[in-house]
C-alpha positions, 0 to 999 in steps of 0.5 A: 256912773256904774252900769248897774245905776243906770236907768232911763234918766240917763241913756248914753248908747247908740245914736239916732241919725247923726246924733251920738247918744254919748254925747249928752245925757238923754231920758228916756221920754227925749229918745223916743222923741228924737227917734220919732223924728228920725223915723219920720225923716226917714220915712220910716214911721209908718212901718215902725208903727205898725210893727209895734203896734202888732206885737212883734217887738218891744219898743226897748228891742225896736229902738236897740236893733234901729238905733243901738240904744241900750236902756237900764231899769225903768224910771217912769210910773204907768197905769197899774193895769198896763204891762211896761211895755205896753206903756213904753208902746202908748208912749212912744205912739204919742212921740210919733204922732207929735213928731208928724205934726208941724209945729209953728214957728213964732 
């Protein structure tokens, strides 16, 4: 694939906790979740949040400086009155917050 066909439906670099990302073929709404986890794990989800949600980085600079992830062009609609970001932040809010809640096991 060319690097300037990629997009968000196909992330293949860097790598959260043991899982590099080159391995498989992940979208853009399975790294947040996957780094939402990790965040979690590490106890370091709280601060994250709180660092995204004051503005200081983007998420796409939070997750390439955290975990080495590089997107492409974004694949995904929002709301006409947000700014990419400020989706890719709503999303990936959402993520954390998934992520801390236990889920049951049937």
């Amino acid at each position: 694939m060319a690097e300037s066909s990629l997009t968000d439906l196909y992330i293949s670099k860097g790598q959260i906790g043991q899982r590099p990302l080159s391995s498989a073929c992940y979208t853009w709404s399975e790294i947040l979740q996957l780094a939402a986890i990790e965040l979690w794990r590490r106890g370091e989800a709280d601060g994250a949040r709180v660092t995204l949600k004051a503005g200081r980085q983007s998420v796409r600079e939070f997750l390439r400086v955290r975990f080495g992830i590089i997107t492409r062009a974004r694949e995904f609609w929002h709301r006409e009155n947000w700014t990419p970001d400020r989706a890719d932040l709503h999303e990936f809010l959402g993520a954390l917050r998934e992520a801390k809640t236990p889920k049951c096991e049937a």
